[in-house]
Each structure stands twice: as structure tokens, then as C-alpha cells.
C-alpha positions as CSV (number, residue, x, y, z in Angstrom):
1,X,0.0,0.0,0.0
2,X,2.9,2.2,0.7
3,X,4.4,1.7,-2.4
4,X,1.0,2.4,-4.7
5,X,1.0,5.6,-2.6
6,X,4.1,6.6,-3.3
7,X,3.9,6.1,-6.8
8,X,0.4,8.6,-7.0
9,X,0.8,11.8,-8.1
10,X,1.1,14.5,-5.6
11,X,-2.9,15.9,-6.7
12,X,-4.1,12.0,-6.1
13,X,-2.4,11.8,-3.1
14,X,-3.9,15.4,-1.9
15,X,-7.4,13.9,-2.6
16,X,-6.7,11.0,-0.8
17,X,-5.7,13.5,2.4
18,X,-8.9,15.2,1.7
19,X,-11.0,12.1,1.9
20,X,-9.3,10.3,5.3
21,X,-9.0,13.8,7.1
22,X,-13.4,14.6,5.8
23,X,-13.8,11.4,7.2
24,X,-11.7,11.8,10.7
25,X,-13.3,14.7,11.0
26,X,-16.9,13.3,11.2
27,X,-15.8,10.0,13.2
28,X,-13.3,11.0,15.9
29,X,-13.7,15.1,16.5
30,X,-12.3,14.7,19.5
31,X,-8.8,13.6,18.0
32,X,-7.6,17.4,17.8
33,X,-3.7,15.9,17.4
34,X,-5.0,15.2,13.7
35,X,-4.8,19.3,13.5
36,X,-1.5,19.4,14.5
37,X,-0.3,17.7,11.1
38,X,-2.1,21.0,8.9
39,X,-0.9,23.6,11.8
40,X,2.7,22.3,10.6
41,X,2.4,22.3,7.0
42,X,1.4,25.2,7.1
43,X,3.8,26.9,9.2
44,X,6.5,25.1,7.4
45,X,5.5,26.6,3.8
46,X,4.8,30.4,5.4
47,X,8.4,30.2,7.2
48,X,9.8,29.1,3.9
49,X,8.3,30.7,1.2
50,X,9.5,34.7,1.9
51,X,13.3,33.0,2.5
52,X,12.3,31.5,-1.2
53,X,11.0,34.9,-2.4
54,X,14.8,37.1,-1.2
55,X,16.8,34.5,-2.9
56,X,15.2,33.7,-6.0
57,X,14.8,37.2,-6.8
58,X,18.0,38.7,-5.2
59,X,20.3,35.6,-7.9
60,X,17.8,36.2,-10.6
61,X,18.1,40.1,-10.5
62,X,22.2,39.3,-9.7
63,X,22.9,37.5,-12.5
64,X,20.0,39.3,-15.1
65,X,21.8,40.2,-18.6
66,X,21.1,43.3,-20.3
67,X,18.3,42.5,-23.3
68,X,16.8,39.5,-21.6
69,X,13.1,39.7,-21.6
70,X,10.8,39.6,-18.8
71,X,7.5,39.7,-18.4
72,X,6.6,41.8,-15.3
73,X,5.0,45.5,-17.0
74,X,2.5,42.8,-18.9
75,X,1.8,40.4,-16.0
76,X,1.5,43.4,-13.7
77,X,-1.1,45.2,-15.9
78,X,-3.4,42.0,-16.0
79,X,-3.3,41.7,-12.4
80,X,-4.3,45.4,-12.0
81,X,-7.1,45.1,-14.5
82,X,-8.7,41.8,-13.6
83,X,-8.7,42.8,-9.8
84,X,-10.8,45.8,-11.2
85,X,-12.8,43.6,-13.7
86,X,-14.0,41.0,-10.7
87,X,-14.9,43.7,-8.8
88,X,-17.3,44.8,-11.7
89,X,-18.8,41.7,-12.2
90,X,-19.5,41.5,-8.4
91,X,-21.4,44.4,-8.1
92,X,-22.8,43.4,-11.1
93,X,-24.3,40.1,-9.8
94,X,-25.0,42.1,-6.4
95,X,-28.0,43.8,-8.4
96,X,-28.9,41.1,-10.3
97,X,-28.9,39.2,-7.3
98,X,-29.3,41.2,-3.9
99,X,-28.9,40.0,-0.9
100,X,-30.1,40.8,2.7
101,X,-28.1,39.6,5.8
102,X,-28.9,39.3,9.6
103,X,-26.1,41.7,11.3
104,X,-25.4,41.1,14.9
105,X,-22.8,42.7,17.0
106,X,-19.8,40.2,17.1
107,X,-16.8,41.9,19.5
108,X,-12.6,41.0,19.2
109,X,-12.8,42.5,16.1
110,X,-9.3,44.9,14.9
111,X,-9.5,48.0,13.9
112,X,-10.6,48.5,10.3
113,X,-9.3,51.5,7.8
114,X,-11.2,54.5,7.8
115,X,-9.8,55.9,4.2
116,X,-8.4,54.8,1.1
117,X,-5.0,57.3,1.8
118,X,-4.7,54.7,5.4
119,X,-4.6,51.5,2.9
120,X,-2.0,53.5,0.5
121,X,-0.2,54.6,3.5
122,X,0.1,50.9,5.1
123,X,1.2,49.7,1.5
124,X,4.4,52.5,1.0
125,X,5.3,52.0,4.7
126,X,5.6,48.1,4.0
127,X,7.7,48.5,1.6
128,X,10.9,50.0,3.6
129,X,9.8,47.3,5.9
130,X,13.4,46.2,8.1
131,X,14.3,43.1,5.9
132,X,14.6,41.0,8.4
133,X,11.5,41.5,10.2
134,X,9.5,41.7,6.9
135,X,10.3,38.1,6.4
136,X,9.4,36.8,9.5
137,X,6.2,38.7,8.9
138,X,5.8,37.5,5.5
139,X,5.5,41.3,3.9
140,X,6.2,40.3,0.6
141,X,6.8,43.6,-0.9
142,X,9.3,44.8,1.3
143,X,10.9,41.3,0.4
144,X,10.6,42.2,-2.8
145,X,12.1,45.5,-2.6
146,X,15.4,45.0,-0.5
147,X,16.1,41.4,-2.7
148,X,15.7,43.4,-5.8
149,X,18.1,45.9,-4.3
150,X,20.7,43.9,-3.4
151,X,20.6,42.3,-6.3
152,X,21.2,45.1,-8.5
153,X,24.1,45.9,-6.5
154,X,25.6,42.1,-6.6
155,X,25.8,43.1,-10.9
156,X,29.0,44.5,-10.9
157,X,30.8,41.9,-7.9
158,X,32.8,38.9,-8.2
159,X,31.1,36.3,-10.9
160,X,31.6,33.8,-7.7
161,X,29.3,35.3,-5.9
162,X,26.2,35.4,-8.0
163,X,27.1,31.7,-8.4
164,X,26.8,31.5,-4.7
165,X,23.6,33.1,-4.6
166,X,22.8,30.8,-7.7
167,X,23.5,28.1,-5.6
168,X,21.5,29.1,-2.6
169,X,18.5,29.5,-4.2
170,X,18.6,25.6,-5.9
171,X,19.3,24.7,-2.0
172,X,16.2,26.4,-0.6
173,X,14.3,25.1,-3.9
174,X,15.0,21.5,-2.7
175,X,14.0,22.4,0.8
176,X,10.5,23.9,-0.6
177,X,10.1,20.7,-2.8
178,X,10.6,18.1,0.5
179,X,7.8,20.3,2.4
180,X,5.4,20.4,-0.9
181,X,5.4,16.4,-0.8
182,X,4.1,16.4,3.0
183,X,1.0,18.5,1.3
184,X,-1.1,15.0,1.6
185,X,-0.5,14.8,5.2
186,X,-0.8,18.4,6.3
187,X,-4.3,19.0,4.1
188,X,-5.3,16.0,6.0
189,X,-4.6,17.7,9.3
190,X,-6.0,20.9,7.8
191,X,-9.7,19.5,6.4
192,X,-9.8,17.5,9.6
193,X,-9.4,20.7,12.0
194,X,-12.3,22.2,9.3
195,X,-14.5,19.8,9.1
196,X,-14.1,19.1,13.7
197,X,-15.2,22.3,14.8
198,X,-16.7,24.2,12.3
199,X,-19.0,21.9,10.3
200,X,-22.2,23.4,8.1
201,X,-24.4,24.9,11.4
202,X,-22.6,28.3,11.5
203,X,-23.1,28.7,7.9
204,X,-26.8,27.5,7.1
205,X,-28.0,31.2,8.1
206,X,-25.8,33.2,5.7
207,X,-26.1,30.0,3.1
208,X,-27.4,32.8,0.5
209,X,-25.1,35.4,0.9
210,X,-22.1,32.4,1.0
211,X,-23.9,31.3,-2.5
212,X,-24.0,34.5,-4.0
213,X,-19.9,35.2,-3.1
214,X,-18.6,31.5,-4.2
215,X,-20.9,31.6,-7.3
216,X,-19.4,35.3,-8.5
217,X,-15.9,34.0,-7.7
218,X,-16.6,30.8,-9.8
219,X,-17.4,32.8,-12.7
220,X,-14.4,35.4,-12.7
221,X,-11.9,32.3,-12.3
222,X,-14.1,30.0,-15.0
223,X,-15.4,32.2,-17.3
224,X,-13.9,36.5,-17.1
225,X,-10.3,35.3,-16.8
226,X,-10.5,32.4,-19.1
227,X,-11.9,35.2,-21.7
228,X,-9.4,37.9,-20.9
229,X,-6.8,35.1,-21.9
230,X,-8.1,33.8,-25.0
231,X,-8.3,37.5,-26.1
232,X,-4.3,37.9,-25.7
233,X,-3.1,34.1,-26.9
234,X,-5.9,33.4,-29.0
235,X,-6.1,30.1,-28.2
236,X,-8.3,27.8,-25.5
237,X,-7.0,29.1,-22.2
238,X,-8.9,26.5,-20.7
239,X,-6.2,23.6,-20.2
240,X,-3.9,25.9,-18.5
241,X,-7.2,27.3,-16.3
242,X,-7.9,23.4,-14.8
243,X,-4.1,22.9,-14.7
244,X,-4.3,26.0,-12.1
245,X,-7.1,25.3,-10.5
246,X,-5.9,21.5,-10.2
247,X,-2.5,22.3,-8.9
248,X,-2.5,25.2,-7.5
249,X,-6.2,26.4,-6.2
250,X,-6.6,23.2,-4.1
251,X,-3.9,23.5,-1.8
252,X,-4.4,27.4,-1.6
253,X,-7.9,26.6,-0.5
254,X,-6.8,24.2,2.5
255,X,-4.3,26.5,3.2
256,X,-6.5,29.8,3.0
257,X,-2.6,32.0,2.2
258,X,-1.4,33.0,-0.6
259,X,1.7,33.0,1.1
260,X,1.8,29.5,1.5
261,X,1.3,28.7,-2.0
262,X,4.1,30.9,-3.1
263,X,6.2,27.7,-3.0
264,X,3.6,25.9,-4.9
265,X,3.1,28.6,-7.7
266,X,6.9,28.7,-7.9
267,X,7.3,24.8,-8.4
268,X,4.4,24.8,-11.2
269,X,5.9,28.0,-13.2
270,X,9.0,26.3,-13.7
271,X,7.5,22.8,-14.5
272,X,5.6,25.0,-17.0
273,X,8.6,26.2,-18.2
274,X,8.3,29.7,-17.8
275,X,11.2,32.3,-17.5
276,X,12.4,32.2,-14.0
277,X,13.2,36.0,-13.8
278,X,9.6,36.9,-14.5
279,X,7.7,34.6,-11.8
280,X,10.8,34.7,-9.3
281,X,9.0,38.4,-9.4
282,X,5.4,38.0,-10.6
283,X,4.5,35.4,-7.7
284,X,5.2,37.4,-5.1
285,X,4.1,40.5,-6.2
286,X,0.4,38.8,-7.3
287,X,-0.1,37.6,-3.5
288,X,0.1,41.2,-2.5
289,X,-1.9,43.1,-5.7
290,X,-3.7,40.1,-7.5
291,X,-6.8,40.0,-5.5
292,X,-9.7,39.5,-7.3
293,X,-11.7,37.5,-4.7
294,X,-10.7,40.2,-2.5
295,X,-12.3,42.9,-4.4
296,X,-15.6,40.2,-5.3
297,X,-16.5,39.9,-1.5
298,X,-15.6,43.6,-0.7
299,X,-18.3,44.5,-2.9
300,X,-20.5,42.0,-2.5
301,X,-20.9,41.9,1.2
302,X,-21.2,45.9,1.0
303,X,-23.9,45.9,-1.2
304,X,-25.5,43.4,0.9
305,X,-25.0,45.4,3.7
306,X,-26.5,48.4,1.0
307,X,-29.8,46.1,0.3
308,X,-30.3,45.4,3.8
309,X,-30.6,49.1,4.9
310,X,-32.7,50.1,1.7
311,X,-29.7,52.4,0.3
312,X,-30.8,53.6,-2.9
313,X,-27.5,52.8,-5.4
314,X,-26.8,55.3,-8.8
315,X,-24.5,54.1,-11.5
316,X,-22.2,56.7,-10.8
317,X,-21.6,55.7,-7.1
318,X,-21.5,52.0,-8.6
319,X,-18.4,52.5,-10.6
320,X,-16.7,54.0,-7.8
321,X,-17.6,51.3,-5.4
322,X,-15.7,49.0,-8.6
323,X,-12.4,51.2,-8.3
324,X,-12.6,50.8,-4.8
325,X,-13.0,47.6,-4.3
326,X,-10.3,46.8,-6.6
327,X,-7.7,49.5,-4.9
328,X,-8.3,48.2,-1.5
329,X,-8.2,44.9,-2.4
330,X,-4.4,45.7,-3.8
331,X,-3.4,46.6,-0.1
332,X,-5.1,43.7,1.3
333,X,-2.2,42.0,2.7
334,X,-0.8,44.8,4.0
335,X,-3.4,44.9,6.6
336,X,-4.4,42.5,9.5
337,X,-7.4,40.6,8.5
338,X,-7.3,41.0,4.7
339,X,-10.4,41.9,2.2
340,X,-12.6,42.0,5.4
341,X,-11.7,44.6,7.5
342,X,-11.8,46.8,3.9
343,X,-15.6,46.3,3.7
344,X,-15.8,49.7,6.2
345,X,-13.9,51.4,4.1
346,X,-16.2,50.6,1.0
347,X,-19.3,51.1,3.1
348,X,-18.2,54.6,3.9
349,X,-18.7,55.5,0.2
350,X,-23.4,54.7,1.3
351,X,-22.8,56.7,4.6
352,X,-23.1,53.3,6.4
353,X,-22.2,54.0,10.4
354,X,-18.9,52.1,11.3
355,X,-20.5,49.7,13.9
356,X,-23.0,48.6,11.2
357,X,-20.0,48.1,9.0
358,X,-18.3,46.4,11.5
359,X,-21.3,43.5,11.8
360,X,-20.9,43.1,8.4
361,X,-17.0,42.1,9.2
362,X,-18.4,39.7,12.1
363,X,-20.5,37.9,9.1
364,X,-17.7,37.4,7.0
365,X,-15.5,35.8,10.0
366,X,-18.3,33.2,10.3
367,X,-18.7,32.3,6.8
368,X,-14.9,32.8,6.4
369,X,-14.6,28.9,6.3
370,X,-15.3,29.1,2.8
371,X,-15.5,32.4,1.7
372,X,-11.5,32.8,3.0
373,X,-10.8,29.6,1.0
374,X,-12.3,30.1,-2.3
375,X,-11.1,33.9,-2.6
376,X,-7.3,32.7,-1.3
377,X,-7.7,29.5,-3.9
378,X,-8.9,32.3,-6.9
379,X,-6.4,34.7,-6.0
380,X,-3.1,32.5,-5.6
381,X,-4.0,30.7,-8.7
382,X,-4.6,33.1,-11.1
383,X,-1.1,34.7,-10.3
384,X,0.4,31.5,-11.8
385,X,-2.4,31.5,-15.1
386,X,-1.8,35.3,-15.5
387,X,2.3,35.0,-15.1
388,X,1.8,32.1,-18.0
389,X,-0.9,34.2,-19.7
390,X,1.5,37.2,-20.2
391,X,4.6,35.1,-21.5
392,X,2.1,33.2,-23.9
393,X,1.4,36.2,-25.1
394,X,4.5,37.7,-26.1
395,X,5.6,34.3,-27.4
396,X,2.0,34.4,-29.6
397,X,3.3,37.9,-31.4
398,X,6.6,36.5,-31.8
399,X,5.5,33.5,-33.8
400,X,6.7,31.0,-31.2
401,X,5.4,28.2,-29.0
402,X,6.2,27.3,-25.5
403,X,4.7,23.9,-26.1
404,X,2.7,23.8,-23.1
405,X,0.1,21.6,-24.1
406,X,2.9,18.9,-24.0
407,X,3.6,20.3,-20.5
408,X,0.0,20.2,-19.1
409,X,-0.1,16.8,-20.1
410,X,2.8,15.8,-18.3
């Protein structure tokens, strides 16, 4: 039995995990050591994956020749404008379908924004982050910053030094790939700990509201994206969409960070042979400013709060709510508590009192189960279809194939 397990595929043996731990869950609740196993995955793959980030980028950056092509201006601009196109089609559905909620006071809640210049403010102050300390706290694009820094100055040393760094970063690579083959065992430990103490009461209540978020996030990830892609490679974009969602969405759900899944998203890029200098970068940067989900239940639960308070809505105020949503959800990670303690911010635009807004915020931690998990799972992998999406691309002008049919099917 060992052996056929062994010789699974690492997405079969995640299912597996996912079955046994379901199961544990139901039959033996009371076996909270079962947790333990996702608690260290986990932690293993947040402590790793900003030490992965500095060094990849710092040797790629190092060792970068003058006229090699990247991708980042193109991959950047898609993340910008699909974060703003989910947040369209969430305010969209909102009117098409609105949605009432039952608030009720819920305390322990942090402090939320108050303005759009607080979010900005958060985001420029992460970035001079104290290196050190931003990767113990995972702040991504301080990481970003300082390895990109001290890579451009490592250009002009010794050619034994880049090598070094070279060197380091296939080291830590190995590291990330020993802790990417426990996944079976710590999304065991992870749907177990779910399926124990949360189970389907909590959420029956808000069941609409959770309906109307997971259904709008379906259809950005399965049917905006998809189209946004086939415009630029003029091809079906949809092998490389269930490669994503296969590979990388289902561990980003069980793991609810994007974070996490860096490692993950870094493994697949190169097994999809894309340039190393552009998702060394991209990655990252898209689990800081790719948030699509983000800006889908921003909107969505403010216009729900909006319905439920008979706030009359113009077109005008509409769009902006669209912009908003997107632009906070950019400087969602910079903040403790993510896309949900924005949803004041966007419910300032209605006039909406803070402790109303801040009910709204209660809702989302409850139905957070699966709300947090299908936005992390949309978000994380659509920075690794967007990062193949923009290289296609350019390869598509150029007259050239990457061949990655023949890598999707391998």
C-alpha cells in the first residue's frame, strides 16, 4: 500500500488527504492531534516561502543580462485590470442578485481603515519594511524591494558570488520541494481541524449570501479570466485554467494564504517552463496586488450590507464602489485581517455608520470557512495563469510556441 502511494501523483495523493481527514473529522472530532499535522504544513510553507521569495529574486536580478526579456509591466497590468474587472462583475451580480443579511454585533474584532489614503499609506510603509522582520512577517513587498536591491548591487561583484547566490536559491528550492510532498498529510490535518469544529451549522444562516460570493468567484476564475486570456493568446486558455485550478487552487484553498502557496506557484511555473526572472517576481508580487476575490467579497458583502438598509444605489456611485474595491483589495495583505476589514472602508462611500459596518465584518469571519478559502484558492492561482498568460502572449506575437500543451499533459 505504501508503495502504490508513493507512486500517485502529488494531486491524487492530496485527494486521498482530503477524503481520510473529511472522514476523521466526522468519526473521531475529539482527535484534535489530527490538527497538528495542517498547523505544521502550514507553518513550514509560510516560514519558507519569503526566505524562497529574497533569494530567487536577489540571484535572478544578480545575475540578469542586459536585453533579456521579462514579463513583469505585462503580468502586472493584468493583475491590475482583472482585480478591477471581478470587482465589476461583483457588483454586477449584487444587483442582479441582492442580498439581505442578519447583522449582529460580534466583539474581538481589529480596527478597520477608515480611508483609502490609510490603505496606500500601510502599503508605502511596507515596503521600507526592516528586511529581516518583513520576512518573519511574511510582507512580501518589502521582500521584494530589499532582494531586488541587493541584487542590483551584486551586478558588478565577483562572478563567484552570483554563483553563490545561484547556488542558494537551488538549495532552498530543494528544501521547498521536500515540504510540498508532506501536502497529503498536512491538508489531511488541515480539512480534519475544518471539518471538527466548524462543520455546516454556523453557515446554514448566511447560506445565501455564501452562494452568492462563491458563485461570482466561480465565474471570474471559469469564465472573465479564461476570456481575458483567449483575447491575448488566441487560443483555449482553458487547459492551462484546470491545470491551475488542479495544482494550485486546491492547496491554496486548505491553506486559505497566498503566502503559503508561493512555493507551490513557484514549483508549477517552472515545471511550465516559464522564465524564472519573471515569476521569481510576478509570484510574489500577485499575493500582494492580485486580488480578485478580495475585491468580489468587498463589494458583495457591502452591497448586501446596502440592500439590507434600503440604500438607494446610482450608476455613478456604482463604478466608484468598482475602483474601490479593486484598490483596496491591492493593499489587502498589507493589513491585518485582509479583504474584510476593507468592507468599512467601501461602506463609507453609502454613509453606512462604522459599527453597522463592522457587523458586516463579524458575518464574513463566520462564513470565512469558505468564503477565505475560495477567494485565497482564486487569488493564488490566477497569479500563476496570469504569469503564463502574459509570456504566452508575447511568445503568440513572436511566432513561437512554448509547447505547453505537452507540458500540461505531463
Amino acid at each position: 500500500m505504501l508503495d502504490f502511494f508513493k507512486n500517485l501523483s502529488l494531486i491524487k495523493r492530496i485527494a486521498i488527504g482530503i477524503i481520510v481527514g473529511a472522514i476523521l473529522g466526522i468519526v473521531v472530532p475529539q482527535w484534535s492531534f489530527i490538527a497538528v499535522l495542517g498547523d505544521l504544513f502550514v507553518g513550514a510553507l509560510k516560514a519558507i516561502a519569503p526566505i524562497l521569495v529574497f533569494v530567487l529574486i536577489l540571484a535572478s536580478v544578480a545575475k540578469h543580462q542586459t536585453g533579456t526579456k521579462t514579463f513583469i509591466k505585462p503580468i502586472i497590468a493584468l493583475y491590475l485590470f482583472t482585480t478591477l474587472l471581478a470587482g465589476v462583475i461583483a457588483v454586477v451580480a449584487s444587483f442582479i442578485f441582492p442580498v439581505q443579511i442578519t447583522l449582529q454585533q460580534v466583539s474581538g474584532m481589529q480596527e478597520a481603515p477608515q480611508a483609502l489614503s490609510e490603505v496606500i499609506n500601510t502599503i508605502l510603509t511596507n515596503i521600507v519594511q526592516n528586511p529581516i522582520q518583513a520576512m518573519a512577517e511574511g510582507n512580501y513587498l518589502a521582500v521584494l524591494f530589499w532582494a531586488a536591491l541587493i541584487g542590483f548591487a551584486l551586478r558588478t561583484r565577483d562572478p563567484r558570488t552570483k554563483d553563490l547566490a545561484d547556488d542558494l536559491s537551488t538549495a532552498i528550492t530543494h528544501v521547498v520541494q521536500l515540504i510540498i510532498a508532506l501536502a497529503p498529510f498536512g491538508i489531511l490535518g488541515l480539512v480534519y481541524q475544518s471539518v471538527a469544529t466548524t462543520g455546516v451549522k454556523g453557515l446554514a444562516q448566511y447560506g445565501q449570501l455564501l452562494l452568492l460570493l462563491v458563485g461570482t468567484m466561480l465565474v471570474v476564475a471559469l469564465i472573465a479570466y479564461p476570456l481575458v486570456a483567449f483575447v491575448l493568446i488566441r487560443q483555449n486558455p482553458y487547459p492551462l485554467v484546470f491545470f491551475c485550478l488542479k495544482e494550485s487552487a486546491i492547496p491554496a484553498f486548505f491553506t486559505r494564504s497566498s503566502a503559503a502557496n508561493i512555493p507551490i506557484n513557484m514549483m508549477l511555473a517552472k515545471h511550465l517552463g516559464l522564465s524564472e526572472e519573471s515569476y521569481s517576481i510576478s509570484l510574489p508580487l500577485g499575493a500582494t496586488i492580485n486580488m480578485g476575490g478580495a475585491a468580489v467579497t468587498i463589494s458583495i458583502m457591502t452591497l448586501a450590507t446596502v440592500h439590507t438598509l434600503g440604500i438607494e444605489v446610482n450608476i455613478g456611485l456604482a463604478l466608484v464602489l468598482c475602483v474601490l474595491s479593486a484598490l483596496s483589495a491591492c493593499g489587502a495583505s498589507g493589513i491585518a485581517g485582509g479583504s474584510l476589514l476593507l468592507i468599512p472602508l467601501a461602506c463609507s462611500l453609502f454613509g453606512i455608520p462604522n459599527d453597522i459596518a463592522m457587523q458586516v465584518v463579524g458575518v464574513g469571519f463566520i462564513i470565512g470557512v469558505i468564503q477565505d478559502s475560495v477567494e485565497t484558492a482564486v487569488n493564488s492561482s490566477n497569479d500563476l495563469f496570469f504569469t503564463a498568460v502574459a509570456e504566452l502572449a508575447d511568445l503568440r506575437k513572436k511566432g513561437k510556441d512554448l509547447k505547453l500543451n505537452e507540458r500540461l499533459a505531463d
